[in-house]
C-alpha positions in Angstrom: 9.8 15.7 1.1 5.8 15.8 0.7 4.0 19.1 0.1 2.4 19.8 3.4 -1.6 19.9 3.1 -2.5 21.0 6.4 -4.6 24.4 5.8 -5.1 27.5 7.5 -8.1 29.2 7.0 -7.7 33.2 6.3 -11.5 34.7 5.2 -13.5 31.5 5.1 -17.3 33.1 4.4 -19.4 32.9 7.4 -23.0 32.2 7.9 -22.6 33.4 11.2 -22.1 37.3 12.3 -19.2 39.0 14.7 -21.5 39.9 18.0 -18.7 42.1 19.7 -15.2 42.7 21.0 -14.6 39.6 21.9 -15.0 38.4 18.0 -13.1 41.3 16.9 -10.1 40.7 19.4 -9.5 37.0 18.1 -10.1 37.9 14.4 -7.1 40.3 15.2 -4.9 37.8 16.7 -5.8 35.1 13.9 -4.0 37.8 11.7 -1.1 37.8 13.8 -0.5 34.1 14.5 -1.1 33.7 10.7 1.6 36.4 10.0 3.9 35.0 12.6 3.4 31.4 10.9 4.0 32.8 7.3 7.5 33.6 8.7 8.1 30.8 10.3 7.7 31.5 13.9 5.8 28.7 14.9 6.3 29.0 18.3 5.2 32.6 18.7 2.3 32.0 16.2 1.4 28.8 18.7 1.1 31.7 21.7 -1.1 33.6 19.3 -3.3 30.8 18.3 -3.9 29.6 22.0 -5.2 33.4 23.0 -6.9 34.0 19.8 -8.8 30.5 20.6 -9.4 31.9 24.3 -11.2 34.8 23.3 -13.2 33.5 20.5 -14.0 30.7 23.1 -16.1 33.9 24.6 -17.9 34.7 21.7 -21.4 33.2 20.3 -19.7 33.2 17.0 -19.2 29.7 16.2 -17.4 29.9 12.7 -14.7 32.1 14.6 -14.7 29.1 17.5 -13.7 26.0 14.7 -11.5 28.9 12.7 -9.3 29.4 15.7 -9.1 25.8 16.9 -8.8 24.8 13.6 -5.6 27.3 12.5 -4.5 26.7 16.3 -4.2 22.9 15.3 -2.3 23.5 12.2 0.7 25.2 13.8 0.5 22.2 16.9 1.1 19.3 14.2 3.5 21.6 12.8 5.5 21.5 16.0 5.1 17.9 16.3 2.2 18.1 19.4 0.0 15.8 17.3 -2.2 14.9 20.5 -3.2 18.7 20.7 -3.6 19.7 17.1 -6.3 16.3 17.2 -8.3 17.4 19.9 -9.0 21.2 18.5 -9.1 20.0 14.8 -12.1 17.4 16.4 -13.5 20.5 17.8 -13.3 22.5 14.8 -15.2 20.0 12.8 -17.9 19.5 15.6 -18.5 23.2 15.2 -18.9 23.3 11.7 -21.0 20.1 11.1 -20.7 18.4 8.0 -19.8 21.6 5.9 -17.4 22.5 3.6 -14.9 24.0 6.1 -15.6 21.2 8.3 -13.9 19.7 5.3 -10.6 21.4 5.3 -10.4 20.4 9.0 -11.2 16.6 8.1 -8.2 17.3 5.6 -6.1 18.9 8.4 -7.2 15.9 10.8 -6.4 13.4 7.8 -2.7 14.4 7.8 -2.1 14.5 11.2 -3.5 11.1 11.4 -1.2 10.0 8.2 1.6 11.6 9.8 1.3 8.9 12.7 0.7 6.3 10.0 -3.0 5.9 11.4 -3.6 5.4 7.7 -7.0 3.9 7.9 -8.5 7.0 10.0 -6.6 9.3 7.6 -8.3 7.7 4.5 -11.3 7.5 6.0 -11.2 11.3 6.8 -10.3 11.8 3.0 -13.4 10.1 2.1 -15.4 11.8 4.3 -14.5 15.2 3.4 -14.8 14.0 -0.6 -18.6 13.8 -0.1 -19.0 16.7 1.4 -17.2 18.4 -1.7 -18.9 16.5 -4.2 -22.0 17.4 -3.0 -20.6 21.2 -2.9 -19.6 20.7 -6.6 -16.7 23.2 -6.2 -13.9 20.7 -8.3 -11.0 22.7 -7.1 -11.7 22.0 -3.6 -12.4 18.6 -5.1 -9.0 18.6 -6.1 -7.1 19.2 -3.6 -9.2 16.5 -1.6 -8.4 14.2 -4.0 -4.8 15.3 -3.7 -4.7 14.7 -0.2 -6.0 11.1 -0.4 -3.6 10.5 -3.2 -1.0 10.9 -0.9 -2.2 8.9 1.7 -3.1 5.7 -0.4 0.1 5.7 -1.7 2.0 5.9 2.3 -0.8 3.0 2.5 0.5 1.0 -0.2 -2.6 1.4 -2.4 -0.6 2.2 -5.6 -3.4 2.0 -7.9 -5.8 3.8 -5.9 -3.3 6.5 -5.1 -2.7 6.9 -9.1 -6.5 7.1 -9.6 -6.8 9.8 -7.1 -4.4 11.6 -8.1 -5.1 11.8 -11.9 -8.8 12.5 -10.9 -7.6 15.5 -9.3 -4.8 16.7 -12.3 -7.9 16.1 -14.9 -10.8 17.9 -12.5 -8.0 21.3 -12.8 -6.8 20.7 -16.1 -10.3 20.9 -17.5 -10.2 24.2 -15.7 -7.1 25.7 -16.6 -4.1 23.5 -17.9 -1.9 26.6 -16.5 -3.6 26.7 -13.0 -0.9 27.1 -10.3 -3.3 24.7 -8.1 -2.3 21.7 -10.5 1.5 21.7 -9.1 0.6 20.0 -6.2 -1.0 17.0 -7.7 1.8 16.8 -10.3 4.1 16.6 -7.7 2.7 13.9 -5.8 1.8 12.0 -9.0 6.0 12.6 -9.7 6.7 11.4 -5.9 4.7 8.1 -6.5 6.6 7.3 -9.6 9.6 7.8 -7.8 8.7 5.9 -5.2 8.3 2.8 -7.3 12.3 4.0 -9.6 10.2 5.1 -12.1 12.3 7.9 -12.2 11.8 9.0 -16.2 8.2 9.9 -15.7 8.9 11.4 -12.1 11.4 13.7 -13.6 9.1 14.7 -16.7 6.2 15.3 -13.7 8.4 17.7 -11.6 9.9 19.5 -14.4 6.0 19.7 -15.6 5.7 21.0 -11.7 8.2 23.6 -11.7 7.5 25.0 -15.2 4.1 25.6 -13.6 5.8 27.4 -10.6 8.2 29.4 -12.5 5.6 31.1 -14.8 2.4 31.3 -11.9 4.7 32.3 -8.6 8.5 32.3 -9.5 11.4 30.3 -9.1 12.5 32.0 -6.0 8.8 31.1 -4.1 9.1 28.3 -1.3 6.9 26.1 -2.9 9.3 26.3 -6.3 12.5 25.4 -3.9 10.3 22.5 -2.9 9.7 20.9 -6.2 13.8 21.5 -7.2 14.6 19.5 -3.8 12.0 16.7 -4.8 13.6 17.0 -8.3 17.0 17.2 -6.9 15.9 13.8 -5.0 14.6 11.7 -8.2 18.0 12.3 -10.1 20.1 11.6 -6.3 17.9 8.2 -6.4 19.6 7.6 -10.0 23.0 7.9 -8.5 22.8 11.1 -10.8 24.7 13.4 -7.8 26.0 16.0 -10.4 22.9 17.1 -11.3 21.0 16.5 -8.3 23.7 18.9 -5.9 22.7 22.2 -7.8 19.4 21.4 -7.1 19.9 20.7 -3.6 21.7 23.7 -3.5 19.6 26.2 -5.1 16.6 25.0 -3.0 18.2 25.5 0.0 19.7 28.8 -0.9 15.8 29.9 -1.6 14.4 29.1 1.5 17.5 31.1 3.4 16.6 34.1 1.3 12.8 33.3 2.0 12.7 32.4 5.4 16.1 33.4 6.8 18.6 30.8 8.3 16.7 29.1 11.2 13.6 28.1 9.6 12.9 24.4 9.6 12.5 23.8 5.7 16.0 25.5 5.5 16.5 22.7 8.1 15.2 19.8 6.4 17.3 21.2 2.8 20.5 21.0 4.9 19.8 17.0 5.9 18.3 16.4 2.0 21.7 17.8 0.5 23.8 16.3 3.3 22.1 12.6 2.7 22.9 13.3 -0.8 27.1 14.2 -0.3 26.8 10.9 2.1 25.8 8.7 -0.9 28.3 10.3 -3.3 30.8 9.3 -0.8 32.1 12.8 0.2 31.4 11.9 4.2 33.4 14.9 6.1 30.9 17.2 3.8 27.7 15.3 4.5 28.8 15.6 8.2 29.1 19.1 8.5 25.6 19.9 6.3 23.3 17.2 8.3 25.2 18.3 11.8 24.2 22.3 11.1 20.4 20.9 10.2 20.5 19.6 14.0 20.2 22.7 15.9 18.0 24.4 13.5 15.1 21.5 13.5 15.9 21.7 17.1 15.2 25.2 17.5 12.1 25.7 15.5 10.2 22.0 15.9 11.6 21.7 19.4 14.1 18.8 20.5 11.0 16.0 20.6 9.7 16.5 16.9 10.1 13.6 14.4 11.7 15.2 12.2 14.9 16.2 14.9 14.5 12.2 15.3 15.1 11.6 11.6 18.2 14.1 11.0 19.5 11.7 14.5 19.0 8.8 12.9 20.6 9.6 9.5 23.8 11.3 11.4 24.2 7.4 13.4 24.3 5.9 9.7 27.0 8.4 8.6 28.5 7.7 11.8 27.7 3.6 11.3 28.6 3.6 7.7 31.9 5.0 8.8 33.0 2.3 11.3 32.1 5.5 14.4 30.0 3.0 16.2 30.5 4.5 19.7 29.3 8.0 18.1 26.4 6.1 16.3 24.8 4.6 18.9 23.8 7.7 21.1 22.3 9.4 17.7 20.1 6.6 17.0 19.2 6.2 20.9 18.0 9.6 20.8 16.1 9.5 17.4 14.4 6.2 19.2 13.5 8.1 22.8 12.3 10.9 20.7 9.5 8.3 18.6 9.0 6.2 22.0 7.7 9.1 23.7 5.3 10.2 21.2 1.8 8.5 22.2 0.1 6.5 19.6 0.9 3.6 17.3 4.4 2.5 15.8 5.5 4.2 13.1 8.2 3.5 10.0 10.1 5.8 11.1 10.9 4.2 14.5 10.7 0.5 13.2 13.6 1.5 11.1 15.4 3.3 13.6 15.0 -0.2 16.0 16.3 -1.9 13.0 19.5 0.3 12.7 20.5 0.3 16.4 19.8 -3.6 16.0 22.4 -3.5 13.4 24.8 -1.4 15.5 24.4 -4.3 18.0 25.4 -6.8 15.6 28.8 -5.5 14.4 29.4 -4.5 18.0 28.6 -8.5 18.9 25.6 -8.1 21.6 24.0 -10.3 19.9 20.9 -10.6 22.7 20.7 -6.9 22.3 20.4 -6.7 18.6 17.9 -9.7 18.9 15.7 -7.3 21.2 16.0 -4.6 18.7 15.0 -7.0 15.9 12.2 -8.2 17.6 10.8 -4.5 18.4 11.1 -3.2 14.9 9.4 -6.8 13.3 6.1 -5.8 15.2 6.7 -2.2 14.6 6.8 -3.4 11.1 4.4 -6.2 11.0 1.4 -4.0 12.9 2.0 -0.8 10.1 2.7 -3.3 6.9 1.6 -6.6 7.4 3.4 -9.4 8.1 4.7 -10.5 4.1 5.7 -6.3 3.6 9.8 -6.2 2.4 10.3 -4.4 5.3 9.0 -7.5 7.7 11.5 -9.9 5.3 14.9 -7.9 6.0 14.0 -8.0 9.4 13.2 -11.3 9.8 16.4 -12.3 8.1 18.6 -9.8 10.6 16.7 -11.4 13.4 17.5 -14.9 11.9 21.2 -13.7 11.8 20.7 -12.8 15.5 19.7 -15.9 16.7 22.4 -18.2 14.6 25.3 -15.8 16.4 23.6 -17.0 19.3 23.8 -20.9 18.1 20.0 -21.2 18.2 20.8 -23.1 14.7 17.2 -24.6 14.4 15.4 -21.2 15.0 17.4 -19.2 13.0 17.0 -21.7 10.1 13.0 -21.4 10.4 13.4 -17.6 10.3 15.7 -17.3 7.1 12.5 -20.0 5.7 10.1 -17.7 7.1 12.0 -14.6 5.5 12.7 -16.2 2.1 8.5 -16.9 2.1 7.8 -12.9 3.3 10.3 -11.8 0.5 8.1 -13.7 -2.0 4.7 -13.0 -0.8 5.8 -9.2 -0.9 7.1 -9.1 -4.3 4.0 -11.2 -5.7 2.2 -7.6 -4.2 
């Protein structure tokens, strides 16, 4: 799970003066949305954010304007109402010019955008807000730039440029303060793009770096420390390493209930990480029951149309799948699909995959012509987010190929297993 970078902005200092009540009467619900946010109540901060924004929309004050739309935004991606949180973060960052807290709102904008794998807008937000810090010359909001477009290289597939960015940004803190709390961040993201590419030895010594940083500047029993055990808890699960990785799991989760109570969405997401983990150490009944309970929570706090309520669908149809429960399956990962298909915007991963699994669903269940329409879907899904040689585009192309050979179409599957074979190749040579 990636640290979220989104940022709300508190006591930014103002060029600009408060002129009257109607300054004073948003500054005071700002405070509440952001208190309501800090426990988790997104949905009452949202009703806070939307007045606060309504009020300061009556002032002259202009800072207060792009604060308000900009901390409105935050909690809208948050919620999974991308469309929204664009159109006030573009408003925030028309109101401040090119400043430095037009800058966080480029960041905020940035990860909405890489959140709907618009990757190109998001790094060219990241780039944008980069010159407007190095001209500031403040390097720890250099930093955390720098962290930010880390990130989103590496969900573009720019490995190198990713590593660059984000060793720029651990060297720009470290020449600061080796011990600086604000360093964890980039050390985990430097650990997730390890682990990304099974480099799990340095990924491990790079969280454990993380958390040591956590434990001595904010505690062990801080969110953001239950966030580096799960990601921990995750490198040693993608080792196969399960006994280590379930205490993990487990102590992270147990954090964020004592934190945030038990229907809070990152006590959500901990449920699905430690249920995907039983799954794959092959104790089913208990992954079942874990990534089942995560449903309704996700549900209640992100609402029943958020990706993240599609993802926890999609991975109960693979228990389900895995486990021969096709007739179960195949409603979860129609759901998880209606949920992506009715988001606006382009294709994402997420819903290429989950075309991919319903195809395979279709296979074992022999509707063959339905699988092949599945197939086809998640290909350009694929294809339009990763190119058309990207691993992901080969294992398509060779379940398509499959597809069509059930269906006797003997020539045309032969050309895509050829076409496969050649994608497979091209993407490894990356």
């Amino acid at each position: 799970m990636k640290l979220a970078l989104m940022a709300i902005l508190c006591g930014m200092a103002s060029p600009y003066v408060c002129l009257g009540a109607p300054a004073d009467d948003a500054e005071a619900l700002l405070i509440e949305a952001n208190a309501l946010r800090g426990r988790g109540d997104y949905k009452a901060a949202l009703g806070k954010y939307r007045a606060a924004l309504a009020v300061a929309e009556t002032s002259p004050n202009q800072d207060l304007r792009a604060k308000a739309a900009n901390n409105l935004a935050v909690t809208e991606q948050a919620l999974g109402d991308f469309d929204s949180a664009s159109q006030h973060l573009k408003q925030a960052i028309e109101l401040w010019g090119d400043s430095v807290p037009a800058s966080s709102a480029m960041i905020n904008l940035a990860e909405v955008h890489r959140q709907l794998d618009r990757l190109d807008e998001a790094v060219g937000l990241y780039q944008r807000a980069l010159k407007i810090r190095e001209k500031a010359g403040e390097p720890r909001a250099l930093a955390t730039a720098l962290n930010g477009l880390g990130v989103t290289l590496k969900a573009a597939g720019r490995m190198e440029e990713a590593r660059r960015s984000l060793l720029r940004a651990v060297g720009l803190i470290e020449e600061l303060d080796p011990t600086d709390a604000l360093l964890a961040a980039p050390l985990n993201n430097l650990a997730e793009l390890h682990r990304g590419q099974k480099e799990y030895a340095e990924a491990e010594a790079l969280y454990r770096r993380c958390l040591a940083i956590r434990e001595r500047t904010i505690g062990l029993e801080h969110p953001d420390s239950a966030a580096t055990m799960n990601n921990l808890a995750a490198t040693l699960h993608g080792q196969g390493d399960f006994e280590r990785a379930e205490p993990l799991y487990r102590e992270s989760l147990r954090i964020r209930r004592k934190v945030f109570g038990p229907a809070h969405q990152t006590v959500g997401i901990a449920m699905n990480n430690l249920g995907t983990m039983l799954r794959a150490a092959g104790r089913s009944q208990e992954a079942e029951e874990m990534i089942r309970s995560s449903l309704p929570v996700l549900e209640k706090t992100l609402g029943t149309a958020h990706p993240t309520v599609a993802s926890v669908a999609n991975n109960l149809g693979e228990l389900y799948a895995s486990a021969g429960r096709l007739a179960e399956a195949e409603p979860m990962y129609r759901r998880a699909l209606e949920i992506h298909r009715l988001r606006s915007g382009p294709p994402m991963t997420e819903s290429a995959a989950i075309q991919r699994n319903l195809g395979m669903l279709f296979m074992a269940q022999e509707k063959y012509k339905a699988a092949e329409v599945m197939f086809r879907e998640s290909l350009a899904s694929y294809q339009r987010i990763r190119g058309a040689d990207s691993a992901e585009s080969a294992d398509v192309i060779q379940a398509l190929a499959m597809a069509c050979l059930r269906q006797g179409r003997n020539s045309e599957a032969g050309a895509l297993f050829r076409r496969a074979e050649q994608a497979g190749i091209q993407s490894a040579l990356r």
